[in-house]
GURO-307120 format. One record per atom (N, C-alpha, C): y, x, z negated; residue in three letters. Coordinates in steps of 0.02 Angstrom, whole numbers, padded with zeros to 5 digits, always signed. Each point is the difference from the previous one (the first is absolute). Layout:
<recs>
YXZala;...
</recs>
This chain:
<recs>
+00371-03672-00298unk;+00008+00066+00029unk;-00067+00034+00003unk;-00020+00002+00055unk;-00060+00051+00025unk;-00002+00069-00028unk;-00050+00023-00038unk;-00028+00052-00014unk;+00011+00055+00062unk;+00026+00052-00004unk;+00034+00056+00042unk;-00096+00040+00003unk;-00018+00025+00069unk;-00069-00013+00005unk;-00003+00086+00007unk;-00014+00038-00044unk;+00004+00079-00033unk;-00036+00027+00084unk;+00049+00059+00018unk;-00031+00049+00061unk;-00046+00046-00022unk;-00040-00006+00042unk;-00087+00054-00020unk;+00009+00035+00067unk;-00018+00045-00026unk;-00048+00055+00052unk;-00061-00018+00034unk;+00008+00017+00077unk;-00073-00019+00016unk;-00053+00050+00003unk;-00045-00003+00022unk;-00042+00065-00016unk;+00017+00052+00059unk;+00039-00028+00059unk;-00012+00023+00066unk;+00068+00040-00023unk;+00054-00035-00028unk;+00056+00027-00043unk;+00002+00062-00027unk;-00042-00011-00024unk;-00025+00068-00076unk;-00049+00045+00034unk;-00014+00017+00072unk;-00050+00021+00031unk;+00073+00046+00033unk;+00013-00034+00009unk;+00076+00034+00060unk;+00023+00039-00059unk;+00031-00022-00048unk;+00040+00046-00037unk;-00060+00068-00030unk;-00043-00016-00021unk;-00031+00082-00011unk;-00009+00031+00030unk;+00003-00051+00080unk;-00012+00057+00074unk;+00057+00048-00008unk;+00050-00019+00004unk;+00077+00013+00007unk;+00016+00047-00068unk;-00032+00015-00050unk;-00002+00032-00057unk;-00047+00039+00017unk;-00042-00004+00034unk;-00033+00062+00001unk;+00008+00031+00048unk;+00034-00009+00051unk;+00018+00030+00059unk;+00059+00045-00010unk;+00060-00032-00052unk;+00036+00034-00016unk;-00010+00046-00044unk;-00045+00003-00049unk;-00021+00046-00044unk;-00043+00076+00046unk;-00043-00028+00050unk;-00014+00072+00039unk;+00050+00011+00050unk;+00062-00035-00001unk;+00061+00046+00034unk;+00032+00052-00052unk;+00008-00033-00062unk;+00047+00051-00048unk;-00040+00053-00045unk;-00076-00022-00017unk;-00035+00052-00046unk;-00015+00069+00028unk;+00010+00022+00068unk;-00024+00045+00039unk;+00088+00036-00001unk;+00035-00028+00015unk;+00072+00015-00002unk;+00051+00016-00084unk;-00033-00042-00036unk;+00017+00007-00068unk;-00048+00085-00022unk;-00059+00000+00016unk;-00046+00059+00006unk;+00026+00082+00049unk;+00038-00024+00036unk;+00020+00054+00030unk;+00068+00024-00027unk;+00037-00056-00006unk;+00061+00018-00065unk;-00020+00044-00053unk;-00038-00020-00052unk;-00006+00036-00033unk;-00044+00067+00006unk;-00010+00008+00044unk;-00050+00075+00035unk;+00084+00056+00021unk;+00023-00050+00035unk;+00073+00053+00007unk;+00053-00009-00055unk;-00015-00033-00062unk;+00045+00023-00057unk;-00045+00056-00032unk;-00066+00000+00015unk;-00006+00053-00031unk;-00001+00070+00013unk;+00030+00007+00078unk;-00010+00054+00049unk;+00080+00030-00019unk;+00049-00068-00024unk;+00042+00001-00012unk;+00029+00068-00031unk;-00042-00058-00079unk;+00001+00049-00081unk;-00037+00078+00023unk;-00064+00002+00051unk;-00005+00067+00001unk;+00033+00054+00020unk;+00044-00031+00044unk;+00033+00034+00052unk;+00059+00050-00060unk;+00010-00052-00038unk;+00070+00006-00060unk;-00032+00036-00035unk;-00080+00005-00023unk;-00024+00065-00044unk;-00011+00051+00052unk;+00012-00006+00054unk;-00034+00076+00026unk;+00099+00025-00002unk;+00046-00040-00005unk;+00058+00027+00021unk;+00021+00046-00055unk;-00015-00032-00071unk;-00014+00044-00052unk;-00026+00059+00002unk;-00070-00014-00002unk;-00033+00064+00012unk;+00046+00083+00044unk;+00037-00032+00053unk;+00020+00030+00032unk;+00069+00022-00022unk;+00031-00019-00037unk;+00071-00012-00052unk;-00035+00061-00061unk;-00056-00019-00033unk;-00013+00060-00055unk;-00029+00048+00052unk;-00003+00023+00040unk;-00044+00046+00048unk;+00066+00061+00017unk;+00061-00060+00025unk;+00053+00045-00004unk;+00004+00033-00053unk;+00036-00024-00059unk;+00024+00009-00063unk;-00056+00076-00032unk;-00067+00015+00023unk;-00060+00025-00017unk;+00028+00080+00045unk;+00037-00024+00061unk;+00002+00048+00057unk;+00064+00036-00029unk;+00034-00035-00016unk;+00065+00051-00025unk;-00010+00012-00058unk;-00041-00006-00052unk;-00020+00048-00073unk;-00047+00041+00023unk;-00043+00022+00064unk;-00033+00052+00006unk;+00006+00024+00067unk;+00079+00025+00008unk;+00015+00036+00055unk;-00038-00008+00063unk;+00001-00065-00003unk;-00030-00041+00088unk;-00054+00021+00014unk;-00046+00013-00063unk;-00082+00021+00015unk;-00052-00090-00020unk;-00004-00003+00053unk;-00058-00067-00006unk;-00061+00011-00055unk;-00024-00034-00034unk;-00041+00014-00054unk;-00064+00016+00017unk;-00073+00003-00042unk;-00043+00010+00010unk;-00047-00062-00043unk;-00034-00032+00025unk;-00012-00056-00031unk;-00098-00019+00058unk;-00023-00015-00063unk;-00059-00009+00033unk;-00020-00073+00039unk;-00039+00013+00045unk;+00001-00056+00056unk;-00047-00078-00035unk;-00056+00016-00044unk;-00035-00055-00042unk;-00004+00035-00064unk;+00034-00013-00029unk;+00010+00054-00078unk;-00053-00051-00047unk;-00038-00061+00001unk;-00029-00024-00006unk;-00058+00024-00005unk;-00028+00036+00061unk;-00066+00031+00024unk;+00009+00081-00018unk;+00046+00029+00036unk;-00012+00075-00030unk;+00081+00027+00011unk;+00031+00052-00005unk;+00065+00035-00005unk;+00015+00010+00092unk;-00056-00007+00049unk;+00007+00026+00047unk;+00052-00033+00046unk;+00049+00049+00055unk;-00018+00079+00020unk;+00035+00033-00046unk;+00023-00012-00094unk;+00008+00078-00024unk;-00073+00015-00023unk;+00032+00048-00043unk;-00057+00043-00025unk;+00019+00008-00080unk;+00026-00036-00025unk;+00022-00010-00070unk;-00060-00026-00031unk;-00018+00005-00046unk;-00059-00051-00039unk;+00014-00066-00031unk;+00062-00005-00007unk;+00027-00059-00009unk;+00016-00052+00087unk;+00002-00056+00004unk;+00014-00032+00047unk;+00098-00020-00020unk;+00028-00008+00064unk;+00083-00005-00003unk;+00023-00063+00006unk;+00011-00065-00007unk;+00028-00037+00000unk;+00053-00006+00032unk;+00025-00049+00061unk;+00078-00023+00019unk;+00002-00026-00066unk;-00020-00048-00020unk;+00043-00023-00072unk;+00027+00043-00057unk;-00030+00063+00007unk;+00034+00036-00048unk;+00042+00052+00023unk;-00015+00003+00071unk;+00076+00042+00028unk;+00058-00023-00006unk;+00012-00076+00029unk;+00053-00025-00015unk;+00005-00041-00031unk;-00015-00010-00066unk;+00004-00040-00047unk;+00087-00011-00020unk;+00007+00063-00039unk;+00067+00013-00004unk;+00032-00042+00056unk;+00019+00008+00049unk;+00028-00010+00049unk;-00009-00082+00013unk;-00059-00022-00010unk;+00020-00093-00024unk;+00041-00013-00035unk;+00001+00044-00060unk;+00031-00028-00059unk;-00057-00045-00031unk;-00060+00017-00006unk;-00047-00051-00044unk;-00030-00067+00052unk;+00032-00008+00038unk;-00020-00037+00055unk;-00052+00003+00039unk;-00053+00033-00007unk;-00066+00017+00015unk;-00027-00063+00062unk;-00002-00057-00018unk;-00022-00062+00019unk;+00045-00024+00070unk;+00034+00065+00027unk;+00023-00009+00060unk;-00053+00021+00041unk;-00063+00065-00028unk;-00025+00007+00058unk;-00063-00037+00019unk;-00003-00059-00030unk;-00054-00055+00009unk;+00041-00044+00064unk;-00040+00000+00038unk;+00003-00036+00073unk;-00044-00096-00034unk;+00050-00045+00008unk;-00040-00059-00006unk;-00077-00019+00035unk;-00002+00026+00051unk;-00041-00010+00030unk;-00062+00046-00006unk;+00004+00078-00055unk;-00043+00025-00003unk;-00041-00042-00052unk;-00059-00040-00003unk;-00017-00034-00065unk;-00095+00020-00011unk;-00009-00010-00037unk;-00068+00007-00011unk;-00054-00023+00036unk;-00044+00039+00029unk;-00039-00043+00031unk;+00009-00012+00067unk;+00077+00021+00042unk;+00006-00001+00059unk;-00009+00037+00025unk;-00025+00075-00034unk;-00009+00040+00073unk;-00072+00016-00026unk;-00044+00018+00067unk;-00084+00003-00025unk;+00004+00101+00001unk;+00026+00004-00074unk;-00013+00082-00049unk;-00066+00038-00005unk;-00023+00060-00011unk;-00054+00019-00016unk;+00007+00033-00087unk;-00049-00016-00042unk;-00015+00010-00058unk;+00057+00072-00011unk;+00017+00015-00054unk;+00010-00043-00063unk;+00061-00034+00008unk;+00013-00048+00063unk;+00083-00014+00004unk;-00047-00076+00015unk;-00063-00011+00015unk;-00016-00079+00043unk;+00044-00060-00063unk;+00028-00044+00047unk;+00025-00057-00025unk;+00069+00012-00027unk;+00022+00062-00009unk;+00075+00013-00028unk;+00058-00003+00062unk;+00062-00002-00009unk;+00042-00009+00046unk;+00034+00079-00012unk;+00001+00026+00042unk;+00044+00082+00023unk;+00057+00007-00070unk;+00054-00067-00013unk;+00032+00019-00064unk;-00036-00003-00068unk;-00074-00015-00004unk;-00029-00009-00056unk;-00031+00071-00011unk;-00038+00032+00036unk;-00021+00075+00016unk;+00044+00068-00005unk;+00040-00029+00060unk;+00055+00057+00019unk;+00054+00003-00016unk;+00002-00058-00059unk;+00107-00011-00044unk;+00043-00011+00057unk;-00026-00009+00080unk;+00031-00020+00038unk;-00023-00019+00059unk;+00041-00046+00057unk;-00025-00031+00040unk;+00009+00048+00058unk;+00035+00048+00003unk;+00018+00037+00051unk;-00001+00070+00004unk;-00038+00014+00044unk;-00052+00083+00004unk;+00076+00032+00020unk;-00018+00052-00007unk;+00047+00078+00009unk;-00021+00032+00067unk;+00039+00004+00006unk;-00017+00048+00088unk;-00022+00078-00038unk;-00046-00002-00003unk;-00010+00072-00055unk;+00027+00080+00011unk;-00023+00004+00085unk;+00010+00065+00054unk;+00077+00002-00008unk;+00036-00045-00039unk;+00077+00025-00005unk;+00019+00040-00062unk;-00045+00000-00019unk;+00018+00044-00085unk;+00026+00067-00004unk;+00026+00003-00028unk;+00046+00081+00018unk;+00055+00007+00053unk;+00013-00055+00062unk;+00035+00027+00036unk;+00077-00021-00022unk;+00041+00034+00013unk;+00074-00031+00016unk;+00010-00060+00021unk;+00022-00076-00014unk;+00030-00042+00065unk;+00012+00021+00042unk;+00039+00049-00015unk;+00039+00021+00089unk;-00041+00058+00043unk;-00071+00010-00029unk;-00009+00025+00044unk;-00088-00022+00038unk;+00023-00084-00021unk;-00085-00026+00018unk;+00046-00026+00066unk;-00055+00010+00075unk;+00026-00049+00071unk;-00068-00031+00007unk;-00008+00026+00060unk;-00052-00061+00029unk;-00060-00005-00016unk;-00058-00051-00003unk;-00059+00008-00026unk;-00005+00010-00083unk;+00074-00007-00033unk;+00002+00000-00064unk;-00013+00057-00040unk;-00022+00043+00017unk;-00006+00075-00041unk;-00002+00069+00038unk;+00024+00002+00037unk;+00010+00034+00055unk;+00081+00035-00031unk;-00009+00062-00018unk;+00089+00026+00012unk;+00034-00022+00065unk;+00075+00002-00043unk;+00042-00028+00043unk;+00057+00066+00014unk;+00015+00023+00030unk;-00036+00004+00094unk;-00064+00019-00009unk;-00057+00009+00036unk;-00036+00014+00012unk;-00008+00088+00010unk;-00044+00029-00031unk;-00013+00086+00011unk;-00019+00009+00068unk;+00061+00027+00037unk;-00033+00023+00058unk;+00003-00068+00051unk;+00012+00002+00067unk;-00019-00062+00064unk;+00053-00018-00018unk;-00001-00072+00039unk;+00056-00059+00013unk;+00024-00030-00051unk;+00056+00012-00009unk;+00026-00050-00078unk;-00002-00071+00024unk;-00064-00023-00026unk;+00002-00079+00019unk;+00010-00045-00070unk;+00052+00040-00051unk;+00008-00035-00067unk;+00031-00073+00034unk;-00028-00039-00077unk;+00031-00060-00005unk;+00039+00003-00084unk;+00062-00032+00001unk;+00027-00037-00057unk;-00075+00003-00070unk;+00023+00011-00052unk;-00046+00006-00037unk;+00003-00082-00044unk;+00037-00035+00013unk;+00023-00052-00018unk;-00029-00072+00047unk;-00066+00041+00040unk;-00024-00034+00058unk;-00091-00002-00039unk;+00007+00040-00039unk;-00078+00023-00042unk;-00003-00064-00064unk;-00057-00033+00005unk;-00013-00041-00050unk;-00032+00052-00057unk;+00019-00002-00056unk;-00029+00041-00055unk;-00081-00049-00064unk;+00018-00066-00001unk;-00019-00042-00030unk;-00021-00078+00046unk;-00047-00016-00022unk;-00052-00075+00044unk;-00019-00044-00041unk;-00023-00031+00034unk;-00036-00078-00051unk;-00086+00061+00016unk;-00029+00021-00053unk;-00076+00013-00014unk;-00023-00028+00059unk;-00005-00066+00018unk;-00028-00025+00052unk;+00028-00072+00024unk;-00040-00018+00079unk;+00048-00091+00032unk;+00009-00033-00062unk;+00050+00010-00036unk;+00003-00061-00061unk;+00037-00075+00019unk;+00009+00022+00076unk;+00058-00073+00033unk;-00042-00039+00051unk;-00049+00028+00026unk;-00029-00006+00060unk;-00046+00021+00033unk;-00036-00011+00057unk;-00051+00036+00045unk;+00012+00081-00002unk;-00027+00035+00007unk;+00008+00075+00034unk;+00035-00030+00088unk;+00044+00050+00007unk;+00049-00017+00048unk;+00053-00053+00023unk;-00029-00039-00043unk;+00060-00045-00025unk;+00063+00016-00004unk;+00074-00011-00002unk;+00059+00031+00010unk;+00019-00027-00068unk;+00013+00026-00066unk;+00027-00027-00052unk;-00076+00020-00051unk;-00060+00036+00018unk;-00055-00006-00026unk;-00007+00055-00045unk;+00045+00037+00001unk;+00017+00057-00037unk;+00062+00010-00008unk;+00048+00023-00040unk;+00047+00017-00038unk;+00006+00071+00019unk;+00068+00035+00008unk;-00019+00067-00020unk;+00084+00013-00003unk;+00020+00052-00070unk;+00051+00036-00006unk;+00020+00046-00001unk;+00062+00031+00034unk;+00016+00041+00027unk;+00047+00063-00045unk;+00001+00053+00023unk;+00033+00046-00075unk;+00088-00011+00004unk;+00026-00044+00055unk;+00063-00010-00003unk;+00005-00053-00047unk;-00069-00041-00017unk;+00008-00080-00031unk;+00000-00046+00021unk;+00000-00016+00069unk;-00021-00064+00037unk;-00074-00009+00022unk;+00008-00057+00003unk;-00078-00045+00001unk;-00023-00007+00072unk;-00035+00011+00013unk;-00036-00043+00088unk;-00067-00004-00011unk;-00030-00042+00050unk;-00064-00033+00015unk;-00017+00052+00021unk;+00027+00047+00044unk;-00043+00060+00043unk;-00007+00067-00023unk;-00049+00016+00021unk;-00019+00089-00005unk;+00019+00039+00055unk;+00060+00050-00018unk;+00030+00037+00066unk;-00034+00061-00021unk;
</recs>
């Protein structure tokens, strides 16, 4: 009985198959890469929905007056005039329930956005206890009585009542493109004082 004569690989063999491995590997690493860019647009989307969930909860313990909260409380208190700087994280803390770590955006991370001193190399939730700026010019007003252009009384004093739905006003953003290009559709985050999420700025 003849020795059974063992199958080898040829080199031309083993030339084809890494072709074919590597061809398939730059079909899926770019696609495996974009997956996980929109799970994390995902998870942000689900912290800004929060945000917007304690924003309510914030609006009916202070008779539907929007807060006052500084725009880089990091850098200085401004636009108040308090000597202390205001924190979103400590307006609605309460209102997480301890959950603080909703308002970190995955995508805000260190080092991705080019900062000026004393913030260079930090990510917006490392600085600012959060990833998402405050529409500031809303502080003091009613929900119901912000329309168009976002701080504008609703109706308007005087002229054409050209109100909009106040539920049309984003109150809260991603700091900056944490998804994408500038103009990009999905490149910014922004939530709204009813609590829903969109890509756009109305």
């Amino acid at each position: 009985m003849g020795r059974m004569k063992r199958a080898a690989f040829t080199l031309i063999e083993l030339l084809v198959v890494v072709a074919i491995v590597g061809l398939l590997a730059g079909i899926l690493v770019p696609s495996l890469s974009k997956a996980r860019g929109q799970t994390r647009r995902i998870v942000c989307a689900a912290h800004l929905r929060q945000v917007g969930v304690a924003m309510m909860s914030y609006l009916q313990e202070s008779r539907d007056r929007m807060p006052y909260i500084s725009y880089m409380p990091s850098v200085d208190p401004a636009p108040l005039t308090t000597e202390e700087p205001i924190y979103l994280a400590d307006v609605l803390e309460k209102h997480f329930k301890g959950q603080t770590d909703v308002l970190q955006c995955p995508d805000d991370k260190p080092g991705a956005t080019d900062r000026a001193a004393p913030n260079t190399g930090l990510s917006f939730f490392q600085s600012e206890r959060s990833s998402y700026e405050y529409r500031v010019h809303l502080a003091g007003l009613k929900s119901t009585e912000i329309g168009r252009n976002g701080g504008r009384p609703w109706p308007p004093p005087g002229g054409q009542d050209d109100s909009v739905s106040p539920n049309t006003v984003w109150f809260a953003r991603d700091y900056d493109n944490f998804h994408g290009k500038a103009g990009q559709t999905g490149a910014r985050r922004y939530v709204y004082i009813d609590g829903h999420v969109s890509d756009y700025e109305n």
